[in-house]
N, CA, C, O and CB atoms as a CASP TS submission, in Angstrom:
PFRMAT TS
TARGET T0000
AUTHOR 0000-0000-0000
METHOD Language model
MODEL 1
PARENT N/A
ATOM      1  N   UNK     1      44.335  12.842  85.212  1.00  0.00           N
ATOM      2  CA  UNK     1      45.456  13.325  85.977  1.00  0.00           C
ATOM      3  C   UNK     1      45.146  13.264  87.468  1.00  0.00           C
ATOM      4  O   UNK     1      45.895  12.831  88.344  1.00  0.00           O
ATOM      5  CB  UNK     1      45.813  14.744  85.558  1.00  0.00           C
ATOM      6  N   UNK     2      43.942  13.759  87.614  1.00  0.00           N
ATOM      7  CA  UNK     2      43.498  13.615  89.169  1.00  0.00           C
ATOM      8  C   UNK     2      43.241  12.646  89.968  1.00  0.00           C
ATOM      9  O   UNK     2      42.907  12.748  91.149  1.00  0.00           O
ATOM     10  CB  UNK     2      42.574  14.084  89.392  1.00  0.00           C
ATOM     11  N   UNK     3      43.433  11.385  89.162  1.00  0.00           N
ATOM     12  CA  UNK     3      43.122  10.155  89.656  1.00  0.00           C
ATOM     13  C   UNK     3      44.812   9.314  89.868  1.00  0.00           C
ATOM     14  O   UNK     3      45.233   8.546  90.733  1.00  0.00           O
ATOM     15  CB  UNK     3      41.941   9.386  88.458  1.00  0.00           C
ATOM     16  N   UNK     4      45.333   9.809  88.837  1.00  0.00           N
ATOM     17  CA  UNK     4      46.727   9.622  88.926  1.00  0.00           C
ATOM     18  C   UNK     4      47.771  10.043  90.426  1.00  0.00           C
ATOM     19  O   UNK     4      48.677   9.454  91.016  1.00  0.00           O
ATOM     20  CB  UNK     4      47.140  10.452  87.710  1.00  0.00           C
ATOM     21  N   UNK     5      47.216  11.085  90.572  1.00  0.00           N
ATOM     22  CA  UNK     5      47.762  12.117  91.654  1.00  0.00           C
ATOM     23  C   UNK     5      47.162  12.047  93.319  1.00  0.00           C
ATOM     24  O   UNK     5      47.538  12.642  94.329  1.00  0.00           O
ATOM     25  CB  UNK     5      47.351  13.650  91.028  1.00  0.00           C
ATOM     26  N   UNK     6      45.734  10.737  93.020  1.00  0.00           N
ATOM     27  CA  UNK     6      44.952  10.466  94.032  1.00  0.00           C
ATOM     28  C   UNK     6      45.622   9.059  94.698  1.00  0.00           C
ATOM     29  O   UNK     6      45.530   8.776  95.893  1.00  0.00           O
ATOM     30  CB  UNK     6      43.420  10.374  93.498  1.00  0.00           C
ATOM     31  N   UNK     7      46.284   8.271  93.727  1.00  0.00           N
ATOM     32  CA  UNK     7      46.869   7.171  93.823  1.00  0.00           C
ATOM     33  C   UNK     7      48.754   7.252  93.985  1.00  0.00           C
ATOM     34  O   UNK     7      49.577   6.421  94.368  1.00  0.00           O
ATOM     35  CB  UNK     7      46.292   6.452  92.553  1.00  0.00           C
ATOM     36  N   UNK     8      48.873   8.636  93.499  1.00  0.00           N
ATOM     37  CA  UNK     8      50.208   8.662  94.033  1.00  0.00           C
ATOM     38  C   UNK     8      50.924  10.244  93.829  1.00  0.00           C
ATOM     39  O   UNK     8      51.477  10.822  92.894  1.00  0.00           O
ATOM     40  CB  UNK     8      51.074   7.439  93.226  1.00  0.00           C
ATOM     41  N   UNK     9      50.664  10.502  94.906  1.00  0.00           N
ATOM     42  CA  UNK     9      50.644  12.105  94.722  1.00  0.00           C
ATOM     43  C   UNK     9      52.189  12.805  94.775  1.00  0.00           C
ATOM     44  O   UNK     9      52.400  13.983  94.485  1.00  0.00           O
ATOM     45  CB  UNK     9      49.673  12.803  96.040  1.00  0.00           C
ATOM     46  N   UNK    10      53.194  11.863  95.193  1.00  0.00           N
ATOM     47  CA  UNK    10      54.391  12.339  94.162  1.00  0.00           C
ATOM     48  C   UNK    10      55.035  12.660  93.216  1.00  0.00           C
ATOM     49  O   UNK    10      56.205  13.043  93.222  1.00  0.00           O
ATOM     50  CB  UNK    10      54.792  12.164  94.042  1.00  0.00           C
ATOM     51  N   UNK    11      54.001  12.473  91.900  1.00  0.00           N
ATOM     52  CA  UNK    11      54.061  12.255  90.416  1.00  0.00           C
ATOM     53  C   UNK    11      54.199  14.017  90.377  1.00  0.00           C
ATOM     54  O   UNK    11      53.994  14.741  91.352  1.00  0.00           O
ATOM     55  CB  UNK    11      52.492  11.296  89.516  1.00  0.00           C
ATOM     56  N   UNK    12      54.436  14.296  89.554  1.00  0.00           N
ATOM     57  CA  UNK    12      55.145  15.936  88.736  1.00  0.00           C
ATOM     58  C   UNK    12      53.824  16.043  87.672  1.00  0.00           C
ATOM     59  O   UNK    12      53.892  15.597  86.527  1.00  0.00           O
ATOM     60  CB  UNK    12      57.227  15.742  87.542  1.00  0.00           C
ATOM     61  N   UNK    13      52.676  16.667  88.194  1.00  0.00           N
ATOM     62  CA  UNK    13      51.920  17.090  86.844  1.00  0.00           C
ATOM     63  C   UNK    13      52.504  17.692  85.698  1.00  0.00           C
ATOM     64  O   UNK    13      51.990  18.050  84.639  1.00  0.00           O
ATOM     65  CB  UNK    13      50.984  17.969  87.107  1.00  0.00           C
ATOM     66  N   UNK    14      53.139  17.715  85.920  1.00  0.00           N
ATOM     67  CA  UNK    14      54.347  19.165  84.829  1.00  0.00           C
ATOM     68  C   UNK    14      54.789  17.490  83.752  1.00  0.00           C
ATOM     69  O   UNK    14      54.846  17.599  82.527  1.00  0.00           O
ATOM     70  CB  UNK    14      56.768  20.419  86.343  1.00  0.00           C
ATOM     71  N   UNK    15      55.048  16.126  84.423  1.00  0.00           N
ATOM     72  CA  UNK    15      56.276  15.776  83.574  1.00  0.00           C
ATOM     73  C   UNK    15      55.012  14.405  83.325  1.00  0.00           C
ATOM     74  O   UNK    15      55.403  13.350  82.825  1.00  0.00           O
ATOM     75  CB  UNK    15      58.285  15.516  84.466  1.00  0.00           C
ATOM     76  N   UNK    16      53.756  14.548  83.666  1.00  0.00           N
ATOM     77  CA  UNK    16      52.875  13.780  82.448  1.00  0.00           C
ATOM     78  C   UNK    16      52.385  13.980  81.090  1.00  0.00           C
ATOM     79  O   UNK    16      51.533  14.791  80.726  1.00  0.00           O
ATOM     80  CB  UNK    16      51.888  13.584  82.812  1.00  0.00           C
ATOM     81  N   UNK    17      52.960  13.233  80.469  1.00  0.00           N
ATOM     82  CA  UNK    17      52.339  13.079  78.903  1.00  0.00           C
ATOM     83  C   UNK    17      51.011  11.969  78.414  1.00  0.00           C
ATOM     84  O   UNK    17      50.513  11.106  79.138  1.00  0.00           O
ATOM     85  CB  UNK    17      53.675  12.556  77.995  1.00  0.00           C
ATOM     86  N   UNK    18      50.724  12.208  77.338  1.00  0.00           N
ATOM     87  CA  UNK    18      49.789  10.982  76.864  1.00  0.00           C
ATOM     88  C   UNK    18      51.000   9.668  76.740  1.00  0.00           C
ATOM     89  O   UNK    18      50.809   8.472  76.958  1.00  0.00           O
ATOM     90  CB  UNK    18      48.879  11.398  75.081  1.00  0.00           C
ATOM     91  N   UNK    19      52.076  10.247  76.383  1.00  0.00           N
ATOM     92  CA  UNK    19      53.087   8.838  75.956  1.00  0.00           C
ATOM     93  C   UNK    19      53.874   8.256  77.563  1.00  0.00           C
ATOM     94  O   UNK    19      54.439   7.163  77.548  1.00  0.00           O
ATOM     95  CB  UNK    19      54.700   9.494  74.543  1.00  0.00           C
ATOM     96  N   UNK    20      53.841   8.948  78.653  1.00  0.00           N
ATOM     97  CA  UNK    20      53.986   8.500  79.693  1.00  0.00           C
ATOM     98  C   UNK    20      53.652   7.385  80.340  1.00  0.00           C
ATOM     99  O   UNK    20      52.599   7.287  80.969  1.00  0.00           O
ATOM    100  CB  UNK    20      53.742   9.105  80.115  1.00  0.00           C
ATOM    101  N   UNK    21      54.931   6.007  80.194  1.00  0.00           N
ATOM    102  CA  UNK    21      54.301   5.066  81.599  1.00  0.00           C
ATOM    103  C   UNK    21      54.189   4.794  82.463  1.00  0.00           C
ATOM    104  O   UNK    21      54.993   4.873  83.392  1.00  0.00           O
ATOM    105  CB  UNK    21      54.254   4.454  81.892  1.00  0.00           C
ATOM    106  N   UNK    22      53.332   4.452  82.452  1.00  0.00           N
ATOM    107  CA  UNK    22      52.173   4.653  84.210  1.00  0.00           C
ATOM    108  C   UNK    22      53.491   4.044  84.866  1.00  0.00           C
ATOM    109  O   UNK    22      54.139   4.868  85.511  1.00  0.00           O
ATOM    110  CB  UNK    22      50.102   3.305  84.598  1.00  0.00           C
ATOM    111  N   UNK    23      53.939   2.916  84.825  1.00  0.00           N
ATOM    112  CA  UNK    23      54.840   2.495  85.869  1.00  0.00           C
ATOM    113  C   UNK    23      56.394   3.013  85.773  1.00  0.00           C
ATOM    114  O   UNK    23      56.921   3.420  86.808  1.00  0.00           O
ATOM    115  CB  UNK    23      54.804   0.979  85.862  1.00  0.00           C
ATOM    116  N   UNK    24      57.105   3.005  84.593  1.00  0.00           N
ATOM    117  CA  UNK    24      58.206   3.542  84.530  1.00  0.00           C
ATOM    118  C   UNK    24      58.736   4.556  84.788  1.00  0.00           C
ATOM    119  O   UNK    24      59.810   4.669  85.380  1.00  0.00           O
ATOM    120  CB  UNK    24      58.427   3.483  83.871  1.00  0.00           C
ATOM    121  N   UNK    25      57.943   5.560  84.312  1.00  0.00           N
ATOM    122  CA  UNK    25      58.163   7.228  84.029  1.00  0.00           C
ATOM    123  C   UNK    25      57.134   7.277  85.223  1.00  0.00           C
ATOM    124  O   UNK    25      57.332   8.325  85.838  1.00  0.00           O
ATOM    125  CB  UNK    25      57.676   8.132  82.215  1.00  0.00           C
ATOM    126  N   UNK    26      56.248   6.642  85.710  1.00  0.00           N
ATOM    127  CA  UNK    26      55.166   7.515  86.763  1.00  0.00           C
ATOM    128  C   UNK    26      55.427   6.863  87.902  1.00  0.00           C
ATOM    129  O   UNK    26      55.044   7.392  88.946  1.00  0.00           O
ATOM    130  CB  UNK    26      53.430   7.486  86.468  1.00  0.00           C
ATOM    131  N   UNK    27      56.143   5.559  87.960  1.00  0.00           N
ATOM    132  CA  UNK    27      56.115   5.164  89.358  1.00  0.00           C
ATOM    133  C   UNK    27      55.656   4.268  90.304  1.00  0.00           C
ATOM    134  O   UNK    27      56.121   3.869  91.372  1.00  0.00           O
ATOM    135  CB  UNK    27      55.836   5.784  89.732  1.00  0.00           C
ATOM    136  N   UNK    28      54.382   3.976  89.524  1.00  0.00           N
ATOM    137  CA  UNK    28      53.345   3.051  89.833  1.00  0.00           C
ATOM    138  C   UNK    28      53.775   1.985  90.095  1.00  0.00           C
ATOM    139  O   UNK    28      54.614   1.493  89.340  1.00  0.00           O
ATOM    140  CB  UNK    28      52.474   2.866  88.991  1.00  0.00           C
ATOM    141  N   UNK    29      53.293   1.216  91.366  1.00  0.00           N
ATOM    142  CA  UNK    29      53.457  -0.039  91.453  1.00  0.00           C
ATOM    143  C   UNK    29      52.353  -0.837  91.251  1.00  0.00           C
ATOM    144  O   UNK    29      51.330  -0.381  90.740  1.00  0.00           O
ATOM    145  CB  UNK    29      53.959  -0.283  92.495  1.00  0.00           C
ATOM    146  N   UNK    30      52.458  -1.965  91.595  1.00  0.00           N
ATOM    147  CA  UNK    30      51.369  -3.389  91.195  1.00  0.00           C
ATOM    148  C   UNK    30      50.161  -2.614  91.591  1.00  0.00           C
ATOM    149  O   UNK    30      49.344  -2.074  90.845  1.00  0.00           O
ATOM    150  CB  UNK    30      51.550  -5.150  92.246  1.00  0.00           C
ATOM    151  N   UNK    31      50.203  -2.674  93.686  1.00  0.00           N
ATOM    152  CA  UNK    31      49.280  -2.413  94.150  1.00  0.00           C
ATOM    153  C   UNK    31      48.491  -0.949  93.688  1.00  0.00           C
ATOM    154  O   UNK    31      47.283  -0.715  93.750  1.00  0.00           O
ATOM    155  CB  UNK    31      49.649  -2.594  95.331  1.00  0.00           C
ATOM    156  N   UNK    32      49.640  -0.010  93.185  1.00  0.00           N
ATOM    157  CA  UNK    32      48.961   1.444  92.682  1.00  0.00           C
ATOM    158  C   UNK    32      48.166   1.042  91.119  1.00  0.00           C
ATOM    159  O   UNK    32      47.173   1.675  90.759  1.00  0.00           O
ATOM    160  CB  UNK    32      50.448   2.873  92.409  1.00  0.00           C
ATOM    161  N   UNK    33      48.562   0.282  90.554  1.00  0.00           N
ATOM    162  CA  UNK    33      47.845   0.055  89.547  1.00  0.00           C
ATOM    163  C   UNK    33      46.297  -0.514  89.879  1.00  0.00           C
ATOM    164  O   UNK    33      45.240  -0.038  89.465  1.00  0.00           O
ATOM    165  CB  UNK    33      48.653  -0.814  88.762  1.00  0.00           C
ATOM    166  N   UNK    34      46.430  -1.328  90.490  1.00  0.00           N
ATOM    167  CA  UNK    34      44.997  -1.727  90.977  1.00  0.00           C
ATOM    168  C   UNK    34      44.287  -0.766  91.737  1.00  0.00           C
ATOM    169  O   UNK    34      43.059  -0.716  91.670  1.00  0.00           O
ATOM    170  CB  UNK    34      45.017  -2.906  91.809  1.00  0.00           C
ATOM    171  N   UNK    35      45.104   0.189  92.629  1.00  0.00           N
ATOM    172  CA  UNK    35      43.447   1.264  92.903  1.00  0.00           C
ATOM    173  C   UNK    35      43.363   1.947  91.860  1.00  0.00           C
ATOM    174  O   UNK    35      42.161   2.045  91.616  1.00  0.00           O
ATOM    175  CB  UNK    35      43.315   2.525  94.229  1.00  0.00           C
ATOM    176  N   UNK    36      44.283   2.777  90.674  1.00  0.00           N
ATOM    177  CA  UNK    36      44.137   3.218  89.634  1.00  0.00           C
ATOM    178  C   UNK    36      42.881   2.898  88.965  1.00  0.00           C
ATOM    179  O   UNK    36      41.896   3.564  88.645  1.00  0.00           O
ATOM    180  CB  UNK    36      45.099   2.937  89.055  1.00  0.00           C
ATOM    181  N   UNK    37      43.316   1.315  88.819  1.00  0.00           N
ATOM    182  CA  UNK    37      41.783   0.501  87.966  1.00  0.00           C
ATOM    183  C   UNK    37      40.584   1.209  89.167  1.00  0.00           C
ATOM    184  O   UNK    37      39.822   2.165  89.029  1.00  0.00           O
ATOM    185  CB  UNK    37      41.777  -2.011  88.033  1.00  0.00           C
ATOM    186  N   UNK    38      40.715   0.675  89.849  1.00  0.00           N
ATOM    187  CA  UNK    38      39.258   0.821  91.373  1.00  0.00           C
ATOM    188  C   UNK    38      38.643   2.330  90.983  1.00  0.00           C
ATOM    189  O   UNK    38      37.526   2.635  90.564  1.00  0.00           O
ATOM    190  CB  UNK    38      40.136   0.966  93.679  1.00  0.00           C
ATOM    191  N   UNK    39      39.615   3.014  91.235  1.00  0.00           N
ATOM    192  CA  UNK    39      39.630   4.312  90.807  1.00  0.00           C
ATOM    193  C   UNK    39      38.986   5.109  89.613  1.00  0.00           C
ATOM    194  O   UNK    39      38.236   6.028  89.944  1.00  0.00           O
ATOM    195  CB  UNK    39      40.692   4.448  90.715  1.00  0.00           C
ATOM    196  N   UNK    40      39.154   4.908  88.417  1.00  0.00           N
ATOM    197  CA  UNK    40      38.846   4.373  87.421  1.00  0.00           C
ATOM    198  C   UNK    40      37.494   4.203  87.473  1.00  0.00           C
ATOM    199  O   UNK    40      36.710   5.151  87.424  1.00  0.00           O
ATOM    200  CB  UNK    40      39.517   3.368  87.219  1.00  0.00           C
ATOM    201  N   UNK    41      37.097   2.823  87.589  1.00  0.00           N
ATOM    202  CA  UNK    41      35.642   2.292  87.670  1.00  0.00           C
ATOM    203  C   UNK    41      34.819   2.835  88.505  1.00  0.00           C
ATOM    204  O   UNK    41      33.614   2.943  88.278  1.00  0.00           O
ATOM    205  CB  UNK    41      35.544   1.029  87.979  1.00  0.00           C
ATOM    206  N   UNK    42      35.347   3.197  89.473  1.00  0.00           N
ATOM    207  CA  UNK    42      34.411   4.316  90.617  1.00  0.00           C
ATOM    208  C   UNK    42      34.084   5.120  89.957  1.00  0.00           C
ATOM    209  O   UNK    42      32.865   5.187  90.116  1.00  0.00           O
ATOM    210  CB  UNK    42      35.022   5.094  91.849  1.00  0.00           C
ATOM    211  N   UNK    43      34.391   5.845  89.254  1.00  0.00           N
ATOM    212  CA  UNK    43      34.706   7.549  88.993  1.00  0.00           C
ATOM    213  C   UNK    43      33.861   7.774  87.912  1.00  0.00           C
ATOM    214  O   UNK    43      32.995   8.647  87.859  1.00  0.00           O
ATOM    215  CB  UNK    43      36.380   8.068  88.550  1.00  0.00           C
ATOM    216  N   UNK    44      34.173   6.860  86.944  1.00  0.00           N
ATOM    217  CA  UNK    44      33.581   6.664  85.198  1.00  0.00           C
ATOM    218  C   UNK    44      32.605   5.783  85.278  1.00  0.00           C
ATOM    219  O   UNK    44      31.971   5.924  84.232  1.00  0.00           O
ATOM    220  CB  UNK    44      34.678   6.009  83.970  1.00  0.00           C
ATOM    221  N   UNK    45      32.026   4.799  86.031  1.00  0.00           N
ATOM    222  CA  UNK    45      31.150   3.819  86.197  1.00  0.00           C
ATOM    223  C   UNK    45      31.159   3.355  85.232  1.00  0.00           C
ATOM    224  O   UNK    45      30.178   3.266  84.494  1.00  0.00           O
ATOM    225  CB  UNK    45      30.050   4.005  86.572  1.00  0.00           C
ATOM    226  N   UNK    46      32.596   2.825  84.929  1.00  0.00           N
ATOM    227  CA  UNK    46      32.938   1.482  83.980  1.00  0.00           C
ATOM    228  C   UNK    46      33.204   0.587  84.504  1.00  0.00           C
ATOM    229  O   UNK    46      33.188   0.545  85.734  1.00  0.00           O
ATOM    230  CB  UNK    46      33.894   1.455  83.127  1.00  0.00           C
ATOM    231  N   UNK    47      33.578  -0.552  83.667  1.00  0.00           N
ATOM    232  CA  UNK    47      34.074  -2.120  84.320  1.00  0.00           C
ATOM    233  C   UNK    47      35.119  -2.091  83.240  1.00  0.00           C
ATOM    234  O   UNK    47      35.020  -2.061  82.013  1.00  0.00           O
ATOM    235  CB  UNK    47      32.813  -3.735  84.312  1.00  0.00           C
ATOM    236  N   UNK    48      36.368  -2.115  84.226  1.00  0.00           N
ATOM    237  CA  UNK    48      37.727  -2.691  83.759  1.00  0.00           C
ATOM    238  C   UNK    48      37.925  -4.237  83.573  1.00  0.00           C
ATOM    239  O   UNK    48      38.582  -4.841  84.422  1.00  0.00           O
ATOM    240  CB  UNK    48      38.750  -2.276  84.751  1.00  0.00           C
ATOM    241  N   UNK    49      37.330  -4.976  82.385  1.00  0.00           N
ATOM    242  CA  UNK    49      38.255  -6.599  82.102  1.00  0.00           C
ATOM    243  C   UNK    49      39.725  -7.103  82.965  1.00  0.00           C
ATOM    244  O   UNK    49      40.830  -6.568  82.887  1.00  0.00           O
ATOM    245  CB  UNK    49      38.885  -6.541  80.355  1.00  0.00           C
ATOM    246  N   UNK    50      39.478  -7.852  83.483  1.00  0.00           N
ATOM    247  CA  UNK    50      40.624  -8.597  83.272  1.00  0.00           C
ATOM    248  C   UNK    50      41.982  -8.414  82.439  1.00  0.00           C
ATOM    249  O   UNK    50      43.167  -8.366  82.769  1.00  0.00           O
ATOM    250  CB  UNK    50      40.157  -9.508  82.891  1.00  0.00           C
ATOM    251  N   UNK    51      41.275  -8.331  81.171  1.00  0.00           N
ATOM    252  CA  UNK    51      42.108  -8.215  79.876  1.00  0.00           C
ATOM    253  C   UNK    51      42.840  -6.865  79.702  1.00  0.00           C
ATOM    254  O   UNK    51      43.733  -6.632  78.887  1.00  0.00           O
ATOM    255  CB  UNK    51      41.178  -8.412  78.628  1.00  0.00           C
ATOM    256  N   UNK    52      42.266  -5.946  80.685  1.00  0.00           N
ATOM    257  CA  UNK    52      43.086  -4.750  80.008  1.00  0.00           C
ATOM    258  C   UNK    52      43.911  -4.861  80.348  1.00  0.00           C
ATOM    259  O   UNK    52      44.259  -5.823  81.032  1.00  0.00           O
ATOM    260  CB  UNK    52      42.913  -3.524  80.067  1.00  0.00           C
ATOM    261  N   UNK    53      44.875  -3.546  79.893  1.00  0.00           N
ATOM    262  CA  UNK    53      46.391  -3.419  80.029  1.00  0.00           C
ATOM    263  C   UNK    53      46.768  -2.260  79.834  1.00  0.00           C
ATOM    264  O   UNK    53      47.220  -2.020  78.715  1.00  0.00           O
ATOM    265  CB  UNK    53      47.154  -4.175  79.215  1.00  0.00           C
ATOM    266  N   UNK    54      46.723  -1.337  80.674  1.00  0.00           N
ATOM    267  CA  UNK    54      47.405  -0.333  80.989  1.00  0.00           C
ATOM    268  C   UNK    54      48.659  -0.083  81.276  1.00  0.00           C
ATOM    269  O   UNK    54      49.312  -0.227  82.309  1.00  0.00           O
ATOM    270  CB  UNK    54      46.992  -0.015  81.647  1.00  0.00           C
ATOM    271  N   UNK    55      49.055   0.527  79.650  1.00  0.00           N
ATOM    272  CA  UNK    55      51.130   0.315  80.034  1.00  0.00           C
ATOM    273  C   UNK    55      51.036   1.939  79.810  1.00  0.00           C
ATOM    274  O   UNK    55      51.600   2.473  80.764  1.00  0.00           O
ATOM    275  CB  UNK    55      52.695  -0.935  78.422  1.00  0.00           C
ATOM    276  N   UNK    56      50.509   2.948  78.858  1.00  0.00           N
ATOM    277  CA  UNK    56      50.991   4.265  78.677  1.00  0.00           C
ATOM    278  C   UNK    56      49.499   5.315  79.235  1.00  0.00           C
ATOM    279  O   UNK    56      48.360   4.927  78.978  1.00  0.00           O
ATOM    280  CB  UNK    56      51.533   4.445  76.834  1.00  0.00           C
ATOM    281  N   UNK    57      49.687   6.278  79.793  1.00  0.00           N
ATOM    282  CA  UNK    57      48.638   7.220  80.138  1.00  0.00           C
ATOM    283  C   UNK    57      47.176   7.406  78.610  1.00  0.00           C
ATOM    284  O   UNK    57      45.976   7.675  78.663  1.00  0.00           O
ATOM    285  CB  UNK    57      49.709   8.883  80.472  1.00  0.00           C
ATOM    286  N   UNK    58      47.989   7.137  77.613  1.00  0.00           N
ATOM    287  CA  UNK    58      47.101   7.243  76.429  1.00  0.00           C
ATOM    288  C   UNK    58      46.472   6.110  76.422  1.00  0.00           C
ATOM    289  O   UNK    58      45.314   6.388  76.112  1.00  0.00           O
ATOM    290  CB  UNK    58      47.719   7.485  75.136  1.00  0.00           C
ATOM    291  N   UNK    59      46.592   4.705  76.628  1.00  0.00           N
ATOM    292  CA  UNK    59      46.123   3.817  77.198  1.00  0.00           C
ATOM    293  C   UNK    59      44.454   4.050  78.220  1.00  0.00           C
ATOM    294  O   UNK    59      43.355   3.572  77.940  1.00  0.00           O
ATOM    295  CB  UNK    59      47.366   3.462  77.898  1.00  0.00           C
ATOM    296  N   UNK    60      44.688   4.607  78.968  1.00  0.00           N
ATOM    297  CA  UNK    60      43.821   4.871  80.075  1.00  0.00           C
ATOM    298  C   UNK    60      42.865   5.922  79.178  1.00  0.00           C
ATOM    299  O   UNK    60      41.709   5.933  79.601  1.00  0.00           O
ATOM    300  CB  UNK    60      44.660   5.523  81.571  1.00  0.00           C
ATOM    301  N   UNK    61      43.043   6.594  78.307  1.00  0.00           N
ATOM    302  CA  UNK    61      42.206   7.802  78.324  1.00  0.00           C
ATOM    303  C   UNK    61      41.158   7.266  76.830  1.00  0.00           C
ATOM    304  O   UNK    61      40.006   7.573  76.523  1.00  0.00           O
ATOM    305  CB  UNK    61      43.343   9.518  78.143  1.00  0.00           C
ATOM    306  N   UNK    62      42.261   6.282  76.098  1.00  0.00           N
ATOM    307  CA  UNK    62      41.633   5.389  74.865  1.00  0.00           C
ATOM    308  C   UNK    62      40.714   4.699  75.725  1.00  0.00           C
ATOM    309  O   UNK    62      39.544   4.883  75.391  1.00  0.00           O
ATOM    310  CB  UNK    62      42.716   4.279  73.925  1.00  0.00           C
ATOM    311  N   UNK    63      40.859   4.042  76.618  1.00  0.00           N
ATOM    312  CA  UNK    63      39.774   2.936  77.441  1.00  0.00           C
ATOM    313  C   UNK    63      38.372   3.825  77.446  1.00  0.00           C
ATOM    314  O   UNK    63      37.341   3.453  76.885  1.00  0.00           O
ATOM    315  CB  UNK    63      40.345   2.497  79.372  1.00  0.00           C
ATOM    316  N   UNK    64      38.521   5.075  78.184  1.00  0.00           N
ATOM    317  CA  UNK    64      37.310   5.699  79.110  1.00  0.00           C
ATOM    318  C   UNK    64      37.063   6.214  77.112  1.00  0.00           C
ATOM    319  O   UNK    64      36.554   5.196  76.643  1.00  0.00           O
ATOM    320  CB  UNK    64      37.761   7.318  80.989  1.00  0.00           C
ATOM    321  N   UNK    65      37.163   6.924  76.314  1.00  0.00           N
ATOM    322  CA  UNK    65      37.418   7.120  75.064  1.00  0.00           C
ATOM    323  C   UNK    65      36.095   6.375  74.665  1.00  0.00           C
ATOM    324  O   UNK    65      34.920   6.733  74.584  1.00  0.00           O
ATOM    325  CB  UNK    65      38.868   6.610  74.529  1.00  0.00           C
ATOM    326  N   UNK    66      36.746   5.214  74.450  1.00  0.00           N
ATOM    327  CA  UNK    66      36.189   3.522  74.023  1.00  0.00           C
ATOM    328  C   UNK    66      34.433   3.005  74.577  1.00  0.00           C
ATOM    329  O   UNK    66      33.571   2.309  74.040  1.00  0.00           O
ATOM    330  CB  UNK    66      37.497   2.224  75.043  1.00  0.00           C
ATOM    331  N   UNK    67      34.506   3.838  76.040  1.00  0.00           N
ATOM    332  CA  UNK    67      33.430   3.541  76.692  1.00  0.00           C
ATOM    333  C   UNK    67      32.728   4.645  77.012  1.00  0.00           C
ATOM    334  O   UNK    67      32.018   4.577  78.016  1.00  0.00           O
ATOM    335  CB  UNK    67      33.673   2.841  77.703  1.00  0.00           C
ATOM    336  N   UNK    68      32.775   6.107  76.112  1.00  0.00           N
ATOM    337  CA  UNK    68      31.666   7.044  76.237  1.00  0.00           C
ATOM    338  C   UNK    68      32.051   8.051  77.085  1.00  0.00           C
ATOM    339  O   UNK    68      31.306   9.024  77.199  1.00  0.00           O
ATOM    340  CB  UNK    68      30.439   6.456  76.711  1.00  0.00           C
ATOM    341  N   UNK    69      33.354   7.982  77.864  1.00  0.00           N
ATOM    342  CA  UNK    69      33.904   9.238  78.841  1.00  0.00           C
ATOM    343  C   UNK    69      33.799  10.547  77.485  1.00  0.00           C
ATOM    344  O   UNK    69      34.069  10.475  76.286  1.00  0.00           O
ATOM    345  CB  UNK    69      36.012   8.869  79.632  1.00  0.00           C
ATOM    346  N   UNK    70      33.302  11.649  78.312  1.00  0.00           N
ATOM    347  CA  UNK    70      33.961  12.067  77.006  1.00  0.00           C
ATOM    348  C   UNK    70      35.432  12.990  77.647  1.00  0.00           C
ATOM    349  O   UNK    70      35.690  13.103  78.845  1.00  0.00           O
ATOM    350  CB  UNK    70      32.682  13.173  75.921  1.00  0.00           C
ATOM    351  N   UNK    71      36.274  13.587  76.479  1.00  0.00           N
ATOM    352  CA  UNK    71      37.762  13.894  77.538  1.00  0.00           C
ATOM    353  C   UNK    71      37.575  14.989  78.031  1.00  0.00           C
ATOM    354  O   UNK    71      38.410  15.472  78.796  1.00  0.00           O
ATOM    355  CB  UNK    71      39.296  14.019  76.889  1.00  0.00           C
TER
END
């Protein structure tokens, strides 16, 4: 959430869900998606692929999940 809110701090903590998308329902644009990722990999000292794809907040939390974050 805090990384969400670091990248775009207009978002309504109140009106995020796990089923929430990042761009539709949250707002996000191209460029906010990419510090998201930056963000992300800074924070968790992961490496985001190419390949991912971050369309829903449950998305993001399965990734860090996947790679030992614990929640």
């Amino acid at each position: 959430m805090e990384l969400l809110l670091r990248v775009n701090p207009s978002i309504d903590p109140a009106s995020v869900t796990l089923e929430s998308d990042i761009q539709a329902d949250l707002g996000l644009q191209s460029f906010e998606m990419v510090l998201l990722m930056m963000d992300i990999e800074d924070t968790f000292h992961v490496t985001i692929g190419e390949d991912a794809a971050f369309t829903k907040v449950a998305d993001v939390c399965d990734f860090l999940r996947n790679h030992g974050v614990p929640d």
